[in-house]
N, C-alpha and C positions, 0 to 999 in steps of 0.2 A: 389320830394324827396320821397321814399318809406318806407325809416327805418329813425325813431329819436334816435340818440341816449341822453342819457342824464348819464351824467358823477358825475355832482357835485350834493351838497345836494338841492333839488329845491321842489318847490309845484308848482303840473298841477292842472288847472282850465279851466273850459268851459268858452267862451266868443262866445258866439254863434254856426258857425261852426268852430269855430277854438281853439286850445290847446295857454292856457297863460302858459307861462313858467317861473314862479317867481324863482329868484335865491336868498340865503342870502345876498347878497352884496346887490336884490334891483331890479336889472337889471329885465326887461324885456324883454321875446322874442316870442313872435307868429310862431303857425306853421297852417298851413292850415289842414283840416282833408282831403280835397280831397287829391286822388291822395299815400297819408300814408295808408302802408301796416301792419307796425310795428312799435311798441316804444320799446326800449331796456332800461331798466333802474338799471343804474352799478353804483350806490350810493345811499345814502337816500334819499328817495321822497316821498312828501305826498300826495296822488291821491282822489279826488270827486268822488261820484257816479256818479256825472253830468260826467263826465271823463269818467268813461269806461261806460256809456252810449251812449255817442258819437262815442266812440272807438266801440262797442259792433256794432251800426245800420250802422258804413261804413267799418266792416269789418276789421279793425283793431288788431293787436295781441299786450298785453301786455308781453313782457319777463322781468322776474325781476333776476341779478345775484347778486351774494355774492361778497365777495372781492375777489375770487380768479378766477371769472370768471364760476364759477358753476352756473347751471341754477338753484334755489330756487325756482320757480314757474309758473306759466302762466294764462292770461283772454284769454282766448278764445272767438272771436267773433262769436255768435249764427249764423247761414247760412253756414258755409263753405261748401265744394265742398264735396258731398257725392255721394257714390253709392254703392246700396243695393249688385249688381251683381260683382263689381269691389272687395267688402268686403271678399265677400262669393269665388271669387277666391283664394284671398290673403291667406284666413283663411285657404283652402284646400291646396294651393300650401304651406303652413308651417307647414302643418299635414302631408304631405308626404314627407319620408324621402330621397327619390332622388331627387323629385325637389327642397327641402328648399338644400342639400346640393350641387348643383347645381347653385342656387345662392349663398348660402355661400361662394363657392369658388372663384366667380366671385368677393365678392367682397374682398378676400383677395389676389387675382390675381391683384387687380385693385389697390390693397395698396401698393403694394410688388415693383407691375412694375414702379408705381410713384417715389418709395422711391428710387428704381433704378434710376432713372434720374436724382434725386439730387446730388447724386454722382458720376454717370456717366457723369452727367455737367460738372465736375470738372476735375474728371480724364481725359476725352478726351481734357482738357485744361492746361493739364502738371504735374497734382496732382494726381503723380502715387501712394504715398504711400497710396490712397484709394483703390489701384485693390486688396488687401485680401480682405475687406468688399464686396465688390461687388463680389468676387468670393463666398465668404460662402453666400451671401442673395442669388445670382444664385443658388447654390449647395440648399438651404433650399426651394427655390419656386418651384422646383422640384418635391418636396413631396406634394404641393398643389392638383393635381389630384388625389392622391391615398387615401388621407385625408377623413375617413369611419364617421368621426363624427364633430360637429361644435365644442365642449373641442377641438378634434386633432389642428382645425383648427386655432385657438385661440391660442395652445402652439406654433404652426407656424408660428404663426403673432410676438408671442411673443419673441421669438429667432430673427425674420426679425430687429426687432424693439432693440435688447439689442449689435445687431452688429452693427446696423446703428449708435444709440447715442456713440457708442464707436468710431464709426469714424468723428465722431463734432471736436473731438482736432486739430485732421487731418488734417479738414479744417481751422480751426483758435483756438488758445488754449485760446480764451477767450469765445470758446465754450464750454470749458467744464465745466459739473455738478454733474460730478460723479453719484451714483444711482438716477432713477428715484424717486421724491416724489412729490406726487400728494396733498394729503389731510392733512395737508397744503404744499407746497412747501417750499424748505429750500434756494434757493439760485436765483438769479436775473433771470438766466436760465429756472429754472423749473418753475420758476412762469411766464414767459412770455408762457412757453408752456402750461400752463393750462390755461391762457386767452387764448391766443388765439384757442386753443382747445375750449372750451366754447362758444368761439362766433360761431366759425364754426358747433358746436354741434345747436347753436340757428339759424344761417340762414336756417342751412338743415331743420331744424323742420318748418321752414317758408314757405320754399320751395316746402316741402310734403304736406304744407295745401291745397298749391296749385292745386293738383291734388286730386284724386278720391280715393287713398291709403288712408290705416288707417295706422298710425305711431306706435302702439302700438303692430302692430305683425310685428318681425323681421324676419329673416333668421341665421342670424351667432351669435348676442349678445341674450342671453336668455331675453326672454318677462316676464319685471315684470311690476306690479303695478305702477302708477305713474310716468311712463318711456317713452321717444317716443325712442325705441331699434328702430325701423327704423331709424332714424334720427342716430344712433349711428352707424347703418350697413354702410350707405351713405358715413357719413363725414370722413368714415377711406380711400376710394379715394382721398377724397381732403384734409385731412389735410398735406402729404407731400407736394403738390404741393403751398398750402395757408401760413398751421402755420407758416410749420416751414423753407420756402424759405422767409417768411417775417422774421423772426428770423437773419436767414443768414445776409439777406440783412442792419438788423439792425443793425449785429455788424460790417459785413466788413465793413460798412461806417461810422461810428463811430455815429451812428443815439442816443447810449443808454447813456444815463444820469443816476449819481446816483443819480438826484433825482426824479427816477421814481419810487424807492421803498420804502419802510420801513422795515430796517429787525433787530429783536427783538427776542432772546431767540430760534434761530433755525426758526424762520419763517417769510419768507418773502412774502410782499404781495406790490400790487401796492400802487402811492399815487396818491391822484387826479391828477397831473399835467403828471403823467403814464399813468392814463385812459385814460384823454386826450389824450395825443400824441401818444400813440398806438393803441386809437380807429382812429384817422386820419389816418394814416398807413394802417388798415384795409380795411376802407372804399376805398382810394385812390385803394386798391391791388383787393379787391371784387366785385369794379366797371368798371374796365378798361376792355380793350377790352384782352383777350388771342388767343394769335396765329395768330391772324388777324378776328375770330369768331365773340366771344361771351363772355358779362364778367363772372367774376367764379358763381355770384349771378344766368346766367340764363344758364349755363351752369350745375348748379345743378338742379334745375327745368327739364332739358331737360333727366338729369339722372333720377331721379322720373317718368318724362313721360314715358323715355323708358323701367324701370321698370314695369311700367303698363300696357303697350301695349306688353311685354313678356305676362303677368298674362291673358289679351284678346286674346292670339294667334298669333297677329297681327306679330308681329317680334323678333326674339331672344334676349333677354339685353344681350351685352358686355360690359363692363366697360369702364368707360372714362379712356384714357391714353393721360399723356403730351408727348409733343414732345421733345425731344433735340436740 
């Protein structure tokens, strides 16, 4: 097992090399440290230093989210995978403005084309009233090469993005959510897509530790403080393909319960018995094999590598694209 997640209100504790995982009911659960890359922790928990000590010397990353699926913070375990030469690429390839916009566009090529497939899924399967979105997202990724700045590239993501959720009803009308609302989300919809947005924002951050990149300088999302903007450039490849075909999939098969959420005064947010069952979901979707490959977990990784091995020369990065 590489990620823990932990859902409900719990206290970790060191019991040698292994994680105790006391739940309020009582329960106990052991996790070995070998082998754990990450703990994801998406409810109350009360953590020892003896805990990310353990976590700290094998390597382990603490994520801690909010209720909506936002990442609120991170332990970093001391050693990860660094290079002084891999750095001083990166830094130069974002200081110059052909090559950062160069990968920028790649990776807004690589969002566009995906988001294209979810729709083109469909359409090629009899759900014609989708062919206007997929004409106007064609007609808009268009303008992706000609796109002189990363704002341009971003208003272009953002039009990809405001045609595509408009064709959700299309697909099933208990897709729709009307305006995007992020912070906090208003309605069962928009909160499923900001978890699972959030977790995908957290494996990519995972993923990048994994390699020689520093996560804090992007290409297309502005590098601030406190941020891994890399991780933000990545997962907009794989969120069409992850969130929100997990989405789909949740409601064509009647996978969603009301009582997964809580919604109260305009906001809705998950409830435990939510975290649960759409963190199994994830895992089940994050782990499997794609296309006959590789799962999405190391197929991110291998998008990272090839990031990096662009920044050494070695090979051009093109974005990952699914298949139909």
């Amino acid at each position: 097992m590489e990620t823990l997640y932990l859902t409900r209100d719990v206290k970790l504790s060191r019991e040698h090399s292994t994680l105790l995982i006391l739940t309020a009911s009582g329960a106990r659960r052991r996790a070995p440290i070998e082998g754990l890359k990450h703990v994801i922790v998406a409810g109350e928990a009360h953590l020892t230093t003896a805990v990310l000590g353990l976590c700290g010397r094998n390597g382990v990353r603490v994520t801690v989210l909010d209720w909506h699926g936002n990442v609120v913070g991170c332990f970093e375990p001391k050693g990860s995978p660094a290079s002084g030469r891999v750095r001083l690429l990166q830094a130069a390839a974002a200081l110059d403005p052909d090559r950062r916009m160069r990968f920028a566009r790649a990776f807004v090529t690589g969002a566009a084309r995906n988001i294209l497939v979810n729709l083109k899924y469909r359409s090629y399967r009899g759900n014609r009233a989708l062919d206007g979105a997929v004409a106007s997202i064609e007609k808009l990724s268009e303008r992706i090469p000609s796109a002189e700045s990363a704002e341009s590239l971003m208003g272009i993501e953002g039009q990809i993005r405001a045609f595509y959720y408009e064709a959700w009803p299309l697909i099933d009308e208990a897709l729709a959510f009307g305006p995007r609302r992020r912070r906090p989300p208003n309605n069962p919809v928009n909160c499923l897509i900001s978890w699972f947005n959030g977790l995908a924002y957290a494996l990519t951050r995972n993923e990048i530790a994994k390699t020689h990149l520093d996560d804090c300088v992007s290409f297309l999302h502005a590098t601030r403080e406190a941020r891994s903007s890399l991780a933000l450039d990545l997962s907009e490849i794989f969120k069409p393909a992850i969130c929100d075909t997990l989405i789909f999939e949740a409601v064509l098969r009647g996978l969603i319960k009301p009582e997964w959420f809580h919604e109260e005064e305009g906001v809705c947010r998950l409830s435990e018995r939510g975290r649960v069952e759409t963190l199994e979901l994830w895992v089940r979707k994050t782990e499997e094999r794609v296309q006959g490959e590789a799962s999405f977990r190391e197929i991110l990784r291998q998008e990272a590598l090839a990031l990096e091995r662009d920044l050494l020369g070695i090979d051009e990065y093109k974005p990952w694209r699914r298949r139909i």
